[in-house]
C-alpha positions in Angstrom: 230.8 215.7 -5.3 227.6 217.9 -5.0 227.6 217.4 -1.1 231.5 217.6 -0.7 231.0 221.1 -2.3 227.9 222.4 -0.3 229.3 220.6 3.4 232.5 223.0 2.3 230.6 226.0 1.9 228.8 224.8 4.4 231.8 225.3 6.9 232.9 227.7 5.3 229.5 230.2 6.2 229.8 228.7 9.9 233.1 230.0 10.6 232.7 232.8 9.0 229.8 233.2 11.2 232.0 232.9 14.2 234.3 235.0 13.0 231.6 238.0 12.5 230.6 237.4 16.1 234.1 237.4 17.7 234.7 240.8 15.9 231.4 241.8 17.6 232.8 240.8 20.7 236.1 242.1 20.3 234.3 245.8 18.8 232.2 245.7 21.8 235.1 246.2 23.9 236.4 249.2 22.0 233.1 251.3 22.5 231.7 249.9 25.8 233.9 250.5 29.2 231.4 248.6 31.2 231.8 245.2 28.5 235.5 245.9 28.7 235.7 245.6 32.2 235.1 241.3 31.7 238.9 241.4 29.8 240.5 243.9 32.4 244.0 242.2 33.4 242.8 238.4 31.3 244.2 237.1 29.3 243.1 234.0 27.5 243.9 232.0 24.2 240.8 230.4 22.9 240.7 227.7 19.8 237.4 226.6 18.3 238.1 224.3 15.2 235.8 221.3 14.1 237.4 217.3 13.5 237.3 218.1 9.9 239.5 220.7 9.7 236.8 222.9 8.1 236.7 225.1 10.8 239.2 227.1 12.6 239.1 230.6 14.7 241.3 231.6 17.4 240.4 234.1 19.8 243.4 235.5 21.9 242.8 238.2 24.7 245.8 240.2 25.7 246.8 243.4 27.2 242.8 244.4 27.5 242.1 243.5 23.6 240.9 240.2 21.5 242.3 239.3 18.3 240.4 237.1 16.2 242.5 235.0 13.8 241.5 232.5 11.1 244.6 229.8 12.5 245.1 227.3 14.3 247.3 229.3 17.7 249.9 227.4 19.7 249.8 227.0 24.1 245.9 227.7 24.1 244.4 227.9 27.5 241.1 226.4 25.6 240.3 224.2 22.7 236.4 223.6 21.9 236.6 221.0 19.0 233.0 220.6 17.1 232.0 217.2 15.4 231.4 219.6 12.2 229.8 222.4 11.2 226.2 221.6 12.5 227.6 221.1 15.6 228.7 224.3 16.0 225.5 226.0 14.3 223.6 224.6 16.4 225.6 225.5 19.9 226.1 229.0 18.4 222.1 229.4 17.8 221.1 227.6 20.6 218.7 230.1 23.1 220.2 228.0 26.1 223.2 226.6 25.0 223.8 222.9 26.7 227.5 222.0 26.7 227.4 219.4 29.0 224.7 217.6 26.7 227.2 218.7 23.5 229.7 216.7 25.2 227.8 214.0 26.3 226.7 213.4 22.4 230.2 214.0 21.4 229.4 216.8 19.5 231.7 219.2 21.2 235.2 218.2 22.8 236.5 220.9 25.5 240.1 220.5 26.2 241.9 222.8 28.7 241.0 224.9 32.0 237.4 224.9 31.8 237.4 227.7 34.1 238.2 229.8 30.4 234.9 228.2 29.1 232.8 229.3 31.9 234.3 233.0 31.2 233.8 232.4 27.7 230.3 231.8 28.4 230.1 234.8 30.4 231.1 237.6 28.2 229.0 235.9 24.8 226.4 236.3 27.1 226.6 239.7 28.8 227.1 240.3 24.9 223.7 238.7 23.8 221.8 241.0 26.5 223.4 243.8 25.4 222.3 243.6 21.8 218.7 242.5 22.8 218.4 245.5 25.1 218.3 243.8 28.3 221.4 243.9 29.7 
């Protein structure tokens, strides 16, 4: 029962976690033109949720904004499913994330254009440099 309760809490820091740096993301765009230009004209409707159900965060980019949202969303263009919360702490924290070796070791599951996940990529980067100074 111990375990059951710290794996929940567990997943329950990681997403909130995700959700803290989405809302950076999603602030960044209010106060930076140049970080806003990535979203100009996109829009996109991300899902990252782990095969427990523990886990769940949309990210929806529409009409030049992102809304993060703690629920599952219909029609999304990309669906990055984590084995569990480990998983996903560990491609979050990553200094040189490797998705194609997540995949391989079935720790992530990418379903949907992965032209989305690429852009995805893109902008959590440019974000990183930004708050490290060397963008």
């Amino acid at each position: 029962m111990l375990k059951e309760i710290f794996e929940s809490f567990d997943s329950e820091v990681t997403e909130e976690f995700l959700e803290l740096l989405l809302n950076a993301m999603r602030i960044s765009y209010v106060f930076n033109k140049d970080f806003r230009k990535n979203i100009e004209g996109f829009e996109g409707r991300y899902l990252f949720k782990s095969r427990d159900g523990n886990i769940t965060v949309a990210a929806i980019f529409k009409n030049g904004k992102l809304n993060v949202k703690e629920k599952e969303t219909g029609n999304t263009d990309m669906t990055v499913g984590f084995r569990n919360a480990k998983a996903l702490r560990e491609f979050i924290f990553s200094p040189k994330p490797d998705i194609l070796g997540s995949i391989l070791r079935q720790d992530v599951v990418v379903d949907g254009n992965f032209n989305y996940m690429f852009k995805f990529a893109y902008m959590a980067k440019h974000l990183q440099l930004m708050v490290t100074g060397k963008a």
